[in-house]
C-alpha positions in Angstrom: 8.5 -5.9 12.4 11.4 -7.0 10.4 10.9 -10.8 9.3 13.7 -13.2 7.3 12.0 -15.6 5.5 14.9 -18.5 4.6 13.9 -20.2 1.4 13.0 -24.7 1.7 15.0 -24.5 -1.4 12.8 -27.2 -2.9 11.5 -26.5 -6.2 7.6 -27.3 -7.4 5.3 -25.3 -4.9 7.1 -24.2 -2.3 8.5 -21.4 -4.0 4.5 -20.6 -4.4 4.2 -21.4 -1.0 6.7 -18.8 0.1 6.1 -16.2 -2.6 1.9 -16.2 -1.4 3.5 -16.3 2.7 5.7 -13.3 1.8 2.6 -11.4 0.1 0.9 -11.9 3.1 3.5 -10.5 5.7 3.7 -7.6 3.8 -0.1 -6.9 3.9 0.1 -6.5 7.6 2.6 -3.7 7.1 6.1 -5.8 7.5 9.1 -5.4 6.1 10.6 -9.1 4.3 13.3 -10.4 3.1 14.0 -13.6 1.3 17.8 -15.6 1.4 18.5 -19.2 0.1 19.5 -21.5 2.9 23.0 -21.6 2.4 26.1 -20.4 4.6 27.3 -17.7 2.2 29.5 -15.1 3.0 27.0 -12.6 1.3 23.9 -14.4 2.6 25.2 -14.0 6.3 26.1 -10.1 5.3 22.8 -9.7 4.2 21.1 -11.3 7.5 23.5 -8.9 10.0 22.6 -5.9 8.4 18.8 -6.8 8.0 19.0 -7.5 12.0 15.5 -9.0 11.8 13.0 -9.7 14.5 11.7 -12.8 13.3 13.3 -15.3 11.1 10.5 -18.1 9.5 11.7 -21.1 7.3 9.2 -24.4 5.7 10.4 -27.7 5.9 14.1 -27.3 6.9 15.7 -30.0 5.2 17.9 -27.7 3.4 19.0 -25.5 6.1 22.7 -25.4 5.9 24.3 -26.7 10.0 26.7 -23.5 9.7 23.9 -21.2 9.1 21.4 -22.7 11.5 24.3 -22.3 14.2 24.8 -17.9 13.3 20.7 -17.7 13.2 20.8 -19.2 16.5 23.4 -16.9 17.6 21.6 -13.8 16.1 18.8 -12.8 18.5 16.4 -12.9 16.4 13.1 -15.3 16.9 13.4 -18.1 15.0 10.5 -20.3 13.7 9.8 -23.3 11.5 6.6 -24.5 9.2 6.7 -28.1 9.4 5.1 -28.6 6.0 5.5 -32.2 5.3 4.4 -33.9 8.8 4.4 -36.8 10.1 5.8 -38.5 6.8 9.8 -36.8 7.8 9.4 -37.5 11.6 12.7 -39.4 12.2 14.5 -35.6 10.8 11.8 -33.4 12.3 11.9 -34.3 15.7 15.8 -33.3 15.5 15.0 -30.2 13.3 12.3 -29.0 16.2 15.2 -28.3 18.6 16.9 -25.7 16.8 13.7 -23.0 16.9 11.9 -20.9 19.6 8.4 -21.3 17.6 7.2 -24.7 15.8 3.9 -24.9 13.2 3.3 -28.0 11.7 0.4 -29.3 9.1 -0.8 -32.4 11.2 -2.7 -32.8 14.2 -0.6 -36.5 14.6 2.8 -34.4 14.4 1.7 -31.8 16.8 0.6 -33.9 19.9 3.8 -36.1 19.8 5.9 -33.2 19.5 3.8 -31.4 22.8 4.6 -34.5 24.1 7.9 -34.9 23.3 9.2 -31.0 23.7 6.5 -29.9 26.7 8.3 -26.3 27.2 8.6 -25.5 23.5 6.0 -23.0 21.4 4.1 -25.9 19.1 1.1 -25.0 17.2 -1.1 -26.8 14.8 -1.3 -24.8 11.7 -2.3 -26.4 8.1 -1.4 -24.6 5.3 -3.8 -22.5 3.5 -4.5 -21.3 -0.1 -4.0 -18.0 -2.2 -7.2 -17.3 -3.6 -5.4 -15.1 -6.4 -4.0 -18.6 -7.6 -6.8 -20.9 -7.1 -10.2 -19.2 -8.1 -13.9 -20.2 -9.8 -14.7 -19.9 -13.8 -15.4 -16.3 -14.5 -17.8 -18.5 -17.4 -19.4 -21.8 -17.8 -16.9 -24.2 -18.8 -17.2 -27.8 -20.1 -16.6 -30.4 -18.2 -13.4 -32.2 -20.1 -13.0 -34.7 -17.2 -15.0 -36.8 -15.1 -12.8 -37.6 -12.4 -9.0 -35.8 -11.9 -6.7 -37.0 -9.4 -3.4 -34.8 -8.7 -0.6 -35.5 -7.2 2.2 -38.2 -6.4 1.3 -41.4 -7.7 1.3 -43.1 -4.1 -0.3 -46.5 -3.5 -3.7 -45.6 -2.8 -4.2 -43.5 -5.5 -2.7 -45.9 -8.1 -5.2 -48.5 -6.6 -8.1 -46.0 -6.7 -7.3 -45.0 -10.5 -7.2 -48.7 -11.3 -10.9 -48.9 -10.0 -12.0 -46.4 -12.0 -10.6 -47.7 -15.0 -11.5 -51.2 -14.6 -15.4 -50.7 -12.9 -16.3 -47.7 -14.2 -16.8 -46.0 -17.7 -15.8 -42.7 -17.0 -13.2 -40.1 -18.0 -9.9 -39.8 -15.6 -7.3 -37.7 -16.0 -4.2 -38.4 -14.0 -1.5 -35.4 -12.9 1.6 -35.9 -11.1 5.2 -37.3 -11.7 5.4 -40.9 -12.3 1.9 -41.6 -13.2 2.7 -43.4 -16.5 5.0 -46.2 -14.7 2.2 -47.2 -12.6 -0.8 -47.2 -15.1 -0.2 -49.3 -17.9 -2.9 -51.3 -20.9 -5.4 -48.8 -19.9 -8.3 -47.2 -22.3 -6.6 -44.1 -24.0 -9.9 -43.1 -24.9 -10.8 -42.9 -21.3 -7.8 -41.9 -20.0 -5.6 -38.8 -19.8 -1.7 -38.8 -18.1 0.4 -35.3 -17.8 3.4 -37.1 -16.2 5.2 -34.4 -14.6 4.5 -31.3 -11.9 2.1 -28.9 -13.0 2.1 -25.3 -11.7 -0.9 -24.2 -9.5 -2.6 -22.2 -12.9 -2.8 -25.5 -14.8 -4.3 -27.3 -12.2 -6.7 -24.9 -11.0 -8.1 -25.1 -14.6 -8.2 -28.9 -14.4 -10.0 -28.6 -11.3 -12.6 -26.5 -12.5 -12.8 -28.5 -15.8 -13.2 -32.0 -14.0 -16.8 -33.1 -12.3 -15.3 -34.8 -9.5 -11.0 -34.2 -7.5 -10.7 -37.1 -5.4 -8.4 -35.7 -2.8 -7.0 -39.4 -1.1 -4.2 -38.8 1.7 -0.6 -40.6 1.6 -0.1 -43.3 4.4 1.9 -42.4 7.2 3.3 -46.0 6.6 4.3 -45.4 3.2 7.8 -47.3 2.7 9.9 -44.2 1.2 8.9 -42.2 4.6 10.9 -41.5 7.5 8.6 -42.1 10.1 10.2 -45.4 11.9 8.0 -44.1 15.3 4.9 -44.4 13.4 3.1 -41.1 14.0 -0.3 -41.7 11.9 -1.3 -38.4 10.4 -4.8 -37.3 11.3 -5.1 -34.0 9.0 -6.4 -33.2 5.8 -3.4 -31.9 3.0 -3.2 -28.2 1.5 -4.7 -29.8 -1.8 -8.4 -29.8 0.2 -8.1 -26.1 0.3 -6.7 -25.6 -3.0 -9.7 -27.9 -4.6 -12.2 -25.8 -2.4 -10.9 -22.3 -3.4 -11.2 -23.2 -7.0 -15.1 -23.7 -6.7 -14.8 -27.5 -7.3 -16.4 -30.8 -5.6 -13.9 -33.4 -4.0 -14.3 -36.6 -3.0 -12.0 -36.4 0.0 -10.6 -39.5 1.8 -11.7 -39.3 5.5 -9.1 -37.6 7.8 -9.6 -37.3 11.4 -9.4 -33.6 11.6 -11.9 -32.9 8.4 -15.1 -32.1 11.0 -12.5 -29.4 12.1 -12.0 -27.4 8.8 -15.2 -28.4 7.2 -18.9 -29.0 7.5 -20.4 -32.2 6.0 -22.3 -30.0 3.8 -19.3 -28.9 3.0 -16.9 -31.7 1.8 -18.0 -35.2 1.1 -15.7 -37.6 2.0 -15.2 -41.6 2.2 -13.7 -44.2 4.3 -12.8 -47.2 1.7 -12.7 -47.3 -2.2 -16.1 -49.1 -2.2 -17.6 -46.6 -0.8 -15.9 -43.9 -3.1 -16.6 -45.8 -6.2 -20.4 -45.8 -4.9 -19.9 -41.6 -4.3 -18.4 -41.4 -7.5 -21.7 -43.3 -9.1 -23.8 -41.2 -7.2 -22.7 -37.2 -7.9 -21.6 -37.9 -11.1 -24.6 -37.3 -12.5 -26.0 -34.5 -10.1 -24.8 -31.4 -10.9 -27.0 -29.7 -8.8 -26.1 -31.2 -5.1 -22.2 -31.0 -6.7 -22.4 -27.6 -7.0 -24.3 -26.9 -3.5 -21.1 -28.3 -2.3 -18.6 -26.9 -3.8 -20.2 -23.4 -3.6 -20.7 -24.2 0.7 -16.7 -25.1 0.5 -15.9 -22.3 -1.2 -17.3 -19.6 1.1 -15.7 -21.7 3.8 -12.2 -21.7 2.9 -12.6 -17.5 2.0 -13.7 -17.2 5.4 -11.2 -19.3 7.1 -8.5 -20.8 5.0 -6.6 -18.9 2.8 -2.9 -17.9 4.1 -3.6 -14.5 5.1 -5.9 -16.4 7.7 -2.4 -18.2 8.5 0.3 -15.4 8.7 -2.7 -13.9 10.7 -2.1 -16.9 13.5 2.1 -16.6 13.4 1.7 -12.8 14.2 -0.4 -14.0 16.8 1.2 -16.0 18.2 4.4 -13.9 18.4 3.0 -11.0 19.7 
């Protein structure tokens, strides 16, 4: 099978996203081809004389109107990875109409659109990790870390670093964009900030090189979403994966879909800070039942979670 694969044209890890996606196709024994989401006269050449069978995007947000209107024109299958559901929902559920098949990461996202499109192909589909990117220690390495949080500084996290800092004597190391703005007067000793994006190599080794991840979700209410209908997201974020492929132990905040993905042998996870502080308190010092987990997650995610699993399910699905 011939398959287009239109870039998001975000920067940061979707280009990781799609270069891992890509790998995968191939594996099967397809041929792909990569264009930037823009109407170009070249760009449109290049799609007529592919003439493919199956044309996949992620998020959509780029997608220039002029080109969505000759892909729809084209014959081809056309299909969209929802990869930032339910927080976009007021531009999704437009997005959605435009495309024969529809994955998206959240179980929230998927039954309102079922609901709200009841002839169109929706599945659920969470993204997945490459195991070539995030992998164990080949060695024994020192913790450097305590605790390691990565990713956007949103409002829970900022609250949940705070309560580290301020109840607890351990080492935190911070990762993300914007971090610095937020956490302020704090212990240097105690405290570590890379304030910008880190590629998926640097933060596999800060995984692996931190006792604890804690792995807490963004709020579907968050006030720089576009979610005005309110659709709560129920499913755990591509990070739990990553954190599990790497051979590390998360602290994960509970999402409704967890049991789904994971064992509770598996993954611990919480339901408030107090009781995360009190998990934190607790497997700090046990390396022992830490490792149990992370090694249980690990196997886990090999055996079901990696996105050869998930290009496995689109060809699926198409067949």
């Amino acid at each position: 099978m011939k398959i287009l694969m239109i870039s998001s044209g975000y920067r940061g890890i979707y280009p990781h996203f799609e270069q891992a996606i890509e790998k995968e196709f191939k594996g099967f024994g397809h041929i792909i081809r990569t264009i930037k989401p823009a109407h170009e006269q070249e760009i449109m050449g290049a799609v007529r004389d592919f003439n493919p069978d199956f044309i996949i995007t992620l998020v959509g947000f780029m997608m220039n109107e002029a080109l969505m209107e000759c892909l729809k024109k084209s014959g081809s299958v056309l299909c969209i990875w929802l990869t930032e559901d339910p927080f976009y929902m007021d531009r999704t559920i437009e997005l959605v109409k435009n495309f024969h098949y529809v994955f998206t990461v959240d179980v929230g996202a998927f039954e309102h659109y079922r609901y709200k499109f009841p002839g169109k192909k929706i599945f659920f589909l969470p993204l997945g990790t490459d195991p070539f990117l995030y992998k164990p220690s080949n060695s024994e390495a020192p913790y450097s870390y305590d605790v390691c949080i990565v990713g956007y500084p949103y409002p829970d996290r900022i609250e949940l670093a705070n309560d580290i800092l301020n109840k607890t004597q351990y080492r935190l190391i911070l990762v993300g964009p914007r971090w610095k703005k937020h956490i302020s007067n704090q212990p240097k000793e105690r405290l570590d900030i890379i304030n910008r994006w880190v590629a998926p190599e640097s933060v596999r080794n800060l995984f692996i090189t931190s006792k604890i991840i804690l792995n807490s979700h963004r709020a579907f209410d968050y006030g720089k979403n576009r979610n005005t209908i309110g659709i709560i997201n129920k499913s755990i974020n591509n990070k739990t994966f990553d954190i599990a492929a790497s051979g590390s132990f998360q602290l994960i905040s509970n999402q409704t879909d967890l049991k789904n993905h994971f064992h509770p042998d598996e993954i611990v996870s919480y339901r408030d800070h107090a009781e995360c502080l009190e998990l934190i308190e607790y497997y700090i010092g046990k390396e022992n039942e830490r490792n149990q987990f992370s090694k249980k997650a690990y196997d886990r995610v090999l055996d079901c979670h990696t996105f050869s699993h998930r290009v496995q399910y689109i060809l699926k699905q198409l067949i």
